[in-house]
C-alpha positions, 0 to 999 in steps of 0.5 A, spaced: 500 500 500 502 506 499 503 511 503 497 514 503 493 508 504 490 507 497 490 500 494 496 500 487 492 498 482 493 495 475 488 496 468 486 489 465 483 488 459 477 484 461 473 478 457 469 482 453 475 487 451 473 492 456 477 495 462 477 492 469 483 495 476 486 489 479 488 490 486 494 485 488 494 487 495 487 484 496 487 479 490 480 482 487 479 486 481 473 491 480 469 487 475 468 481 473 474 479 469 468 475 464 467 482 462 467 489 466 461 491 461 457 485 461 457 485 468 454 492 470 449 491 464 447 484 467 447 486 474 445 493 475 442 495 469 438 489 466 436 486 473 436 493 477 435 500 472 430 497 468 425 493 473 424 499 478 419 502 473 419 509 477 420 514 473 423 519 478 429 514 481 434 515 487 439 511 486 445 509 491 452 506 489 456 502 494 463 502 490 463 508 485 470 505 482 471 507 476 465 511 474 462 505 469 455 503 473 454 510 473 456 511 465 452 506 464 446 508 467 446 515 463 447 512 458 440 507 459 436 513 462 432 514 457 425 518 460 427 517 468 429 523 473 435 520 476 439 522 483 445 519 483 449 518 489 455 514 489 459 511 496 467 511 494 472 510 500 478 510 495 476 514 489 481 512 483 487 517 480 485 522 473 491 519 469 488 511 471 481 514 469 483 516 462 486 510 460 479 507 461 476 504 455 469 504 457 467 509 452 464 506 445 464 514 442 467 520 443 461 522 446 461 517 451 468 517 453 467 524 455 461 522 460 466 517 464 471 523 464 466 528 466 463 523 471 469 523 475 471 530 474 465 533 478 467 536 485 465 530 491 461 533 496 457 536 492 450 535 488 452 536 481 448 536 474 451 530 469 447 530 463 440 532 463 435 529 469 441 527 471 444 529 477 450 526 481 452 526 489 459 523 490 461 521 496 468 520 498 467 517 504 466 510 509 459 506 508 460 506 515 462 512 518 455 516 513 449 517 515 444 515 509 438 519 507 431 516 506 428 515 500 432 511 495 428 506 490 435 502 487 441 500 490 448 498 486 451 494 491 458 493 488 463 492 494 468 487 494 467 480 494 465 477 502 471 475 502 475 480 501 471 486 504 467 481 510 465 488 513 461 491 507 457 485 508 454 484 514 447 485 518 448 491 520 450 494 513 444 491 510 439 494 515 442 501 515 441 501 507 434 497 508 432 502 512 434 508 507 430 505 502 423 506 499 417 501 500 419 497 494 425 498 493 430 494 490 438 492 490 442 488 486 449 484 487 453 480 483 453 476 490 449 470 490 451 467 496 447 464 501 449 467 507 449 474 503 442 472 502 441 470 509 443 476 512 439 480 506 433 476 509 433 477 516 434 485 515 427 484 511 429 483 504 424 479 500 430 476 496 431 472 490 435 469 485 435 471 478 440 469 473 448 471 474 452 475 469 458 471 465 462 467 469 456 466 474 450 462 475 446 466 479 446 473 482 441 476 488 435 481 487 433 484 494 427 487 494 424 491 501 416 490 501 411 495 502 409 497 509 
């Protein structure tokens, strides 16, 4: 580590040709190295974005990373309002950033360098009926606001990141959630889903991205 005590990383080319970090000193790369795009497509936006049919969508992300949940979710916004608040405890370097290769045009490319350009701390416009909070912060130490309708859990694995993954986390987000709110994870394991459960969640396992059989949609019942 260095000695600020954000984690060296190293740009992969994943299975679908798009741009995944590798962090050595955990072992763990951001994405799924079956394809970076293909996963948040699969996850986030098919199984997450486009089964909340509100059109005024609160959206929060657990791991910005590198921008690409939130570039893809710009990019199928469609008709929506969307606020979007993103959690990053370690947010990546601008000379990484423009390295990344998620961009399909010009246009794109430059949407995930603006994505990363906004000033943190502050709610600021990324495109129309788009606005974006990034947090440079802890999910443990924030204190979360009522009213999300999606949450993008993209933390690192369970067992990677055991801390992001326990009761207490569940039950902080689910109680930031509106009725019928919904959180998708690549993550389909049993006591994810356990822990889901015991916090309120109705879970259920749907099909998985690339490389993964399964993933977990949690949905907060009305009432």
């Amino acid at each position: 580590m260095p000695d600020n005590n954000r984690p060296e990383l190293e740009l992969i080319v994943s299975a679908d040709g798009s741009h995944t970090l590798y962090v050595p000193a955990l072992d763990e790369h951001y994405h799924s190295v079956n394809g970076a795009i293909n996963e948040s497509l699969h996850v986030f936006i098919q199984a997450g974005l486009k089964h909340c049919k509100k059109k005024n969508v609160s959206i929060l992300e657990i791991g910005l990373g590198t921008g690409l949940n939130v570039l893809m979710t710009a990019l199928n916004q469609e008709d929506r309002v969307i606020n979007y608040h993103a959690l990053e405890k370690y947010p990546i370097k601008g000379a990484l950033v423009k390295q990344l290769n998620f961009g399909s045009n010009e246009a794109e490319s430059h949407l995930l360098q603006k994505i990363h350009a906004l000033p943190w701390q502050n709610n600021e416009i990324l495109k129309p009926n788009f606005h974006l909070l990034k947090d440079e912060v802890d999910l443990n130490d924030v204190k979360l606001e009522a009213g999300y309708d999606l949450v993008y859990f993209d933390a690192f694995a369970p067992e990677k990141q055991g801390d992001m993954w326990n009761e207490t986390i569940f039950q902080k987000i689910y109680d930031a959630m509106n009725p019928r709110g919904i959180l998708t994870t690549y993550c389909a394991k049993g006591v994810v889903r356990r822990t889901m459960q015991d916090c309120g969640f109705t879970v259920e396992r749907i099909p998985g991205p690339k490389g993964k059989r399964e993933m977990l949609r949690a949905t907060k019942p009305n009432g």
